[in-house]
C-alpha positions in Angstrom: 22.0 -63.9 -8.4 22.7 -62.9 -4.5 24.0 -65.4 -2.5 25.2 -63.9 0.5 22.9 -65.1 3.0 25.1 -64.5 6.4 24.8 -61.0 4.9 20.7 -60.6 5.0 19.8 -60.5 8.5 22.8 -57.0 8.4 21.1 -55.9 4.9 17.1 -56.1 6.4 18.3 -54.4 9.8 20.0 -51.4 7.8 16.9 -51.6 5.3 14.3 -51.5 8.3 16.3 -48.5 9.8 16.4 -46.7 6.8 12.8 -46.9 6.0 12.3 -46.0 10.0 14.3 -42.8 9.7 12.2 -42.2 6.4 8.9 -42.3 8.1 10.2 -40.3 11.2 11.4 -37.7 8.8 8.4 -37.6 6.9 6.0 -37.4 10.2 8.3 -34.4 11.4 7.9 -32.8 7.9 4.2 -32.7 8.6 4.1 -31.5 11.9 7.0 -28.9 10.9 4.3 -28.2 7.6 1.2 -28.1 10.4 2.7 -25.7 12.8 4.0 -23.4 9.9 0.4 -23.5 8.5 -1.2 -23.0 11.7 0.8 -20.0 12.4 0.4 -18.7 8.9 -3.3 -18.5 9.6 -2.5 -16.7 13.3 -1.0 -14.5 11.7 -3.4 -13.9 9.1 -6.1 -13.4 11.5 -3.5 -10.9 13.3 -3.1 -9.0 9.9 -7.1 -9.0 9.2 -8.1 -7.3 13.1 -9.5 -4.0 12.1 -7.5 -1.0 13.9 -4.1 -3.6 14.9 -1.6 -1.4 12.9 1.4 0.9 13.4 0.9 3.7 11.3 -0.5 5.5 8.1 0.3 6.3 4.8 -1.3 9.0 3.3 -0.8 8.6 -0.4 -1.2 11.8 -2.6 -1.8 10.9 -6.4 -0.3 13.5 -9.0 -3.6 13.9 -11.1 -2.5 15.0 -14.4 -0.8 11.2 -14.7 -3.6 9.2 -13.3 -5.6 10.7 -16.1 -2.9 10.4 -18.8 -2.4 6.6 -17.5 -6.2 6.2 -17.8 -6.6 7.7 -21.3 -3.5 5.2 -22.7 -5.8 2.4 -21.4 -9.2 4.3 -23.2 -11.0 4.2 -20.2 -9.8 8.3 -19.5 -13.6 9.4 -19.7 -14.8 7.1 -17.2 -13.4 8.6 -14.3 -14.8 12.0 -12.8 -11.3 13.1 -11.1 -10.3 13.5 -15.2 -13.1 15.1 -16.7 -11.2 18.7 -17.4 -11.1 20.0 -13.7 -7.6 21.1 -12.8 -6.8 18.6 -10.0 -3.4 18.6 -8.8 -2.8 16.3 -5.9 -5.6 14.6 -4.6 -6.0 11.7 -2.3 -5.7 8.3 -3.1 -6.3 6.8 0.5 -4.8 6.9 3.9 -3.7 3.5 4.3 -3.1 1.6 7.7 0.4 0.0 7.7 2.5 -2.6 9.7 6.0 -1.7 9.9 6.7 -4.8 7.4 3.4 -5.0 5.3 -0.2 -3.6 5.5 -3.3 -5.1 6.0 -6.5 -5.1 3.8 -10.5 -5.7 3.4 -10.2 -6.4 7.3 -14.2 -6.3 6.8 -16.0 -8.8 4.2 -18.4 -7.6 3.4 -17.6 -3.9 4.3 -19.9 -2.2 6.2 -22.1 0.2 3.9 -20.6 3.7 2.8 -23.6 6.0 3.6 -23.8 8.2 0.4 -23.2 11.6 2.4 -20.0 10.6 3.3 -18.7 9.7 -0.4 -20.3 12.8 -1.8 -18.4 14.9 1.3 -15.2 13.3 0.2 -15.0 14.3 -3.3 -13.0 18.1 -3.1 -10.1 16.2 -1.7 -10.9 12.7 -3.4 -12.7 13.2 -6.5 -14.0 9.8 -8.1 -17.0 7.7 -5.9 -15.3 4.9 -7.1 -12.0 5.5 -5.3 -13.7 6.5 -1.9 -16.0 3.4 -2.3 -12.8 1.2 -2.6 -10.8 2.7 -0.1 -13.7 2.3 2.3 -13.5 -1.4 1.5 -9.7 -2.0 0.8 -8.2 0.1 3.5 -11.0 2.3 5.6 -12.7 -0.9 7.0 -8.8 -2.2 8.5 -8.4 1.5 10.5 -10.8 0.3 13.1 -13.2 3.4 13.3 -16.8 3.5 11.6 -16.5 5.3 8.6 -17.6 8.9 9.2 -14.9 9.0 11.6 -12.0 7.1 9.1 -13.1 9.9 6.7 -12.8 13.0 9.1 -9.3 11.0 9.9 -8.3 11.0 5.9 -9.6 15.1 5.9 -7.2 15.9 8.9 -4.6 14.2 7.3 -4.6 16.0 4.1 -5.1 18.9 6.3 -1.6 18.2 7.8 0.0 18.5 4.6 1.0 21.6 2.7 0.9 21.1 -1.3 4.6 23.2 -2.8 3.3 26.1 -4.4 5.3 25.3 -7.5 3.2 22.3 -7.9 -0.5 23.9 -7.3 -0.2 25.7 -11.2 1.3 23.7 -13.3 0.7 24.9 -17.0 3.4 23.0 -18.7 4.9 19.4 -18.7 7.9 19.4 -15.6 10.7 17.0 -15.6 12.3 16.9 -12.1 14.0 14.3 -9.9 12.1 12.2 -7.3 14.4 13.7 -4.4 13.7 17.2 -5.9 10.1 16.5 -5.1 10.7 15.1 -2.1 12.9 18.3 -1.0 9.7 20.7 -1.8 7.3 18.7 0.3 10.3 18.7 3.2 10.6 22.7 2.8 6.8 23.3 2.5 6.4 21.0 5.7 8.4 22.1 9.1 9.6 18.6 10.8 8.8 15.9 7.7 12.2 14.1 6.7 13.0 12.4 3.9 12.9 9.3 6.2 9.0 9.9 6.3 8.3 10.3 2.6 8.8 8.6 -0.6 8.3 9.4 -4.2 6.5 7.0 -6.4 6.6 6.9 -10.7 4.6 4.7 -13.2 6.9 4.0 -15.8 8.1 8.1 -16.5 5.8 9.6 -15.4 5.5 10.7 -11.2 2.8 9.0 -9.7 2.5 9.7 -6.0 3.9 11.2 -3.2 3.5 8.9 0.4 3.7 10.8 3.6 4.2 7.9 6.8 2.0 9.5 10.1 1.8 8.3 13.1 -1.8 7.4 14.4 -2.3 10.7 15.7 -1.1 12.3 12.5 2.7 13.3 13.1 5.3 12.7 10.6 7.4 9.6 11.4 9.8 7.6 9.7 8.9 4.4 7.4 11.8 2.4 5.9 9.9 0.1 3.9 7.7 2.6 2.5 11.1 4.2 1.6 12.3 1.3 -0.1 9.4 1.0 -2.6 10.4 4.6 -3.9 10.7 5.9 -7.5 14.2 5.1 -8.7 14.7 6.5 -12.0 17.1 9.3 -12.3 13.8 11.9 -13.4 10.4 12.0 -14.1 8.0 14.0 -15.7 5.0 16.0 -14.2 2.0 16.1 -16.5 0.3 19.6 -16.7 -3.1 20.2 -14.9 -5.8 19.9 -17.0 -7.8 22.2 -18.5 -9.8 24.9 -15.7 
């Protein structure tokens, strides 16, 4: 039983400014939540404005482990780029970066891919499906109409010069990420290592990224650096059969 009662009118004052502090705290927590929401969305309408980016990243799949990746999952004989031609590197996309992140389907829908300009893109990216997607994923955020994102992606493959000992490969290679890395820096006067990275699925290589400026120079990309292959080696399927 409480019987303090010259202590109650103390007790409901330190009650009443508890429960005020309570409710001020709470109402700041949803402003704070409101503002963080509302620049959440700014930002995501930043991210989302077709051609606001810093830079590209032309991505160059290794062929011969796409395929190999695709048959483990049984669905090898779906895809065109593995249907016996001997593809070595081949284009996976030139992809608008930020310097932290990238944006994506900055278009919904996408505007339509005229057929001509798929069909044109398959010697350097051989599978409609991929130039459909990257059209949609990564095209629509470069802020150009797509005949010219297209004649961007050939140019940029044009910049780049394959390492011979890569263009024949017969037999399974094991080499080291930075070993690939240093070809691609030998074959290519004024790329750095700062402006490439390695990539590997599992043990197997799986890309090579080369970071260009908008108007297609090399330039450095430390985050695309960081999401390089780190295993000590990996292994270079053959080409496939001619």
């Amino acid at each position: 039983m409480f019987d303090c009662p010259d202590d109650l009118p103390g007790f409901a004052s330190h009650r009443l400014r508890k429960h005020g502090a309570l409710a001020a705290l709470a109402l700041s927590g949803l402003v704070l939540s409101s503002i963080q929401v509302s620049t959440a969305q700014a930002q995501d309408r930043r991210q989302n404005a077709p051609g606001a980016f810093d830079f590209y990243v032309l991505s160059l799949s290794w062929s011969p482990s796409f395929c190999a990746e695709a048959e483990e999952r049984g669905n090898g004989g779906r895809s065109q780029q593995c249907s016996g031609r001997p593809y070595s590197f081949v284009v996976h996309g030139l992809w608008p970066q930020y310097e932290s992140g990238y944006p994506e389907y900055c278009e919904q829908p996408a505007p339509r891919l005229p057929r001509n300009i798929m069909t044109s893109m398959l010697d350097l990216m051989p599978a409609p499906g991929l130039i459909y997607n990257e059209w949609d994923k990564h095209g629509t955020c470069s802020g150009m109409p797509a005949k010219a994102y297209f004649e961007t992606v050939r140019k940029a493959r044009a910049v780049i010069k394959i390492p011979s000992e890569f263009l024949e490969l017969s037999e399974p290679k094991t080499v080291t990420p930075a070993a690939v890395e240093e070809a691609f820096i030998k074959a290519n006067p004024n790329l750095t290592n700062s402006a490439i990275a390695v990539t590997c699925n599992r043990t197997r290589l799986s890309e090579v990224r080369i970071c260009l400026t908008k108007e297609l120079q090399f330039r450095s990309c430390d985050e695309i650096d960081r999401q390089a292959c780190r295993r000590d080696d990996v292994t270079m399927p053959p080409l496939r059969g001619g």
